[in-house]
N, C-alpha and C positions, 0 to 999 in steps of 0.2 A: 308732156304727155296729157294728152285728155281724159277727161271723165269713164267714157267708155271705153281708151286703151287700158285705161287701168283695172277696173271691172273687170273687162277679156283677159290683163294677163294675170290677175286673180284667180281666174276659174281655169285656165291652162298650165296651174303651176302648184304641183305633189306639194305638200303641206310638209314638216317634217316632223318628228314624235314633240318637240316644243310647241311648235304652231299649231298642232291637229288639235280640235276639239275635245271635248272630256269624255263624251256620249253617256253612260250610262250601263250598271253592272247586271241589268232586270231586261229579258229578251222584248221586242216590241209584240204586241198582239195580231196575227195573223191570221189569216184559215186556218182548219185543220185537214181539210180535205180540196182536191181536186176540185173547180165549180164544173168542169167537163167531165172528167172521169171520176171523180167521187171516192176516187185511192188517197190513202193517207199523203201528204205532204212532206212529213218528217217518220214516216216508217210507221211501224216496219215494212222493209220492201221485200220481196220475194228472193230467195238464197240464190246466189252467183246472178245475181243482176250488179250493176256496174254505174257508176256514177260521172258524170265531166259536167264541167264548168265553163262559159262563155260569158263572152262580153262582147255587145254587138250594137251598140248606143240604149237609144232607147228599149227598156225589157218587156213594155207592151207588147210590140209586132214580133222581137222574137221570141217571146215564149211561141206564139203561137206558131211561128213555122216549126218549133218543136213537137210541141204534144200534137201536131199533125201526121208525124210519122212514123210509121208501122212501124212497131217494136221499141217505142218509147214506152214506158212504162207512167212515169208523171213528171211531172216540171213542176217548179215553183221560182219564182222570181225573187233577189233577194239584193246585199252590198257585197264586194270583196275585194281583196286589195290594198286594202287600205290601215290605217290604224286607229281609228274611233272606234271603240266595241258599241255596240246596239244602235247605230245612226239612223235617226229618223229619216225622211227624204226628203225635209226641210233642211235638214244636216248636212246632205251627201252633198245639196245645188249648190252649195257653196262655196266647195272645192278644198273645205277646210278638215273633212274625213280622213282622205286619199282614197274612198273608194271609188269603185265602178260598177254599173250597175250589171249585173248578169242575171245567166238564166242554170238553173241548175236543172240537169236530166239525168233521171234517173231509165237507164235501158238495160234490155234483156239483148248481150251480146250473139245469144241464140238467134233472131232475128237480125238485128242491126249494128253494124259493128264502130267501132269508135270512129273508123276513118268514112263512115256513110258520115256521123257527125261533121266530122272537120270538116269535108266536102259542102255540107251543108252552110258551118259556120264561116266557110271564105268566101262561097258564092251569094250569100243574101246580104252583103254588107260591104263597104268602101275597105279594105284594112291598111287605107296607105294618108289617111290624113289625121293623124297624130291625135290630139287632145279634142276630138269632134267628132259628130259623123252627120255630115249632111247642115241643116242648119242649127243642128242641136249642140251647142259649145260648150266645153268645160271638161275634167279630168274626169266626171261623172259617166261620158261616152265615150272614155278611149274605148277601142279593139284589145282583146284580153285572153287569152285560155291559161286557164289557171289549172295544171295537171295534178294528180293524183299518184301516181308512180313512174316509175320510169319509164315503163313500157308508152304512156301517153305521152311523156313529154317527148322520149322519139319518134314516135308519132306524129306529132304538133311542130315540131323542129323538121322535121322529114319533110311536111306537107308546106311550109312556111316556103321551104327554100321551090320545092315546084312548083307554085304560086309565083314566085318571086322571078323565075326565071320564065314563065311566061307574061308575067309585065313586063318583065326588061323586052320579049319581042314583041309585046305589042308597044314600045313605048312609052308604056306609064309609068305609075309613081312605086317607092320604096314602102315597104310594106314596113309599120309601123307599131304593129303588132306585139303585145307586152308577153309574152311567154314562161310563167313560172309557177314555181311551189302552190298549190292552191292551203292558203289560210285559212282563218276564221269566215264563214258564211253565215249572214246575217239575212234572216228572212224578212224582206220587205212589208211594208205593213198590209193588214187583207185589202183593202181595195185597189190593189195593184196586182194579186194572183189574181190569174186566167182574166186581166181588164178586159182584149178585146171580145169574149164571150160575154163578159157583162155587161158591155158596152158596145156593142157592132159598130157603132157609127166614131168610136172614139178614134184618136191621134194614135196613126199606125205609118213610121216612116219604111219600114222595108213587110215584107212575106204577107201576101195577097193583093199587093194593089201596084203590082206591072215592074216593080224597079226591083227585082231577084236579078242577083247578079252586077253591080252597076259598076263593078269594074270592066266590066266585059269581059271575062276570060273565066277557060274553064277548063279542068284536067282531068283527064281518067282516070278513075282510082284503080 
């Protein structure tokens, strides 16, 4: 095996509580607010607003197809998944965490309802190629919804399998999609909330620049 197979199957392979990292029992330092909407990050949110959790590779491009949509409340980008507490994202690249990187929305179901989310979360993103997304490699970018109650996890299981069966008639790939409990949520360090507002010109693999959708399929909610 070469240099580089070995490196690649490093990063495409869940750590286990011996091999993960130590990380640290002190939260990393992040914003406190929105750089776009200027709402708290960590609360308090407004009564019967509702929470979900995504993993879509890289948390640049998709926070931002998030906090773009009517009846999002805020996002913040952070880890989860995994088993290091407080991973820095020097930490996470190395696949030695077990997280992934996601985007946490906080929305007002009044508005927007979870299944606008999932709708959102399978159409901006590949969810059929395992430990990657695009040319971004490692456990760092699986495909992920990490639920909150049951009501979402039937939801996310509901919406997985009518995804899945319009691949199979377009003859693509098996959706790859990690599906669970959402755990501990570690907020990423501040210059990674709201990047591509801070950065316009920065590294955005999906939501604004033509590739929404790149599995090609699409279902009616």
């Amino acid at each position: 095996m070469s240099l580089l197979d070995k490196l690649f199957a490093a990063k495409t392979q869940l750590p286990t509580a011996d091999t993960a990292l130590p990380g640290r029992s002190s939260p990393l330092h992040t914003d406190e607010v929105h750089f776009v909407s200027g709402r708290p990050l960590k609360g308090p949110h407004p009564e019967g607003f509702q929470t979900a959790i995504f993993g879509m590779g890289c948390f640049w491009g998709v926070e931002r197809v998030f906090w773009q949509m009517p009846g999002v409340w805020v996002t913040s980008v952070g880890y989860s998944g995994g088993i290091t507490p407080n991973p820095t994202y020097e930490e996470t690249c190395t696949g030695r965490t077990g997280h992934t990187e996601v985007v946490q929305v906080v929305f007002n179901p009044e508005e927007i309802t979870y299944g606008d989310l999932l709708k959102a979360f399978w159409e901006n993103h590949d969810p059929t190629q395992g430990m990657r997304q695009g040319n971004d490699v490692g456990t760092t970018y699986r495909s992920a919804i990490y639920y909150l109650d049951d009501d979402q996890k039937a939801q996310a299981e509901a919406s997985r399998d009518a995804y899945q069966a319009a691949l199979n008639a377009a003859g693509k790939g098996t959706i790859t999609t990690e599906i669970a409990p959402a755990g501990p949520y570690y907020f990423a360090e501040d210059y990674h909330q709201g990047y591509l507002a801070k950065n316009p010109a920065g590294y955005c693999g999906i939501g604004g620049t033509g590739v929404a959708c790149p599995v090609g399929i699409g279902v009616d909610a």
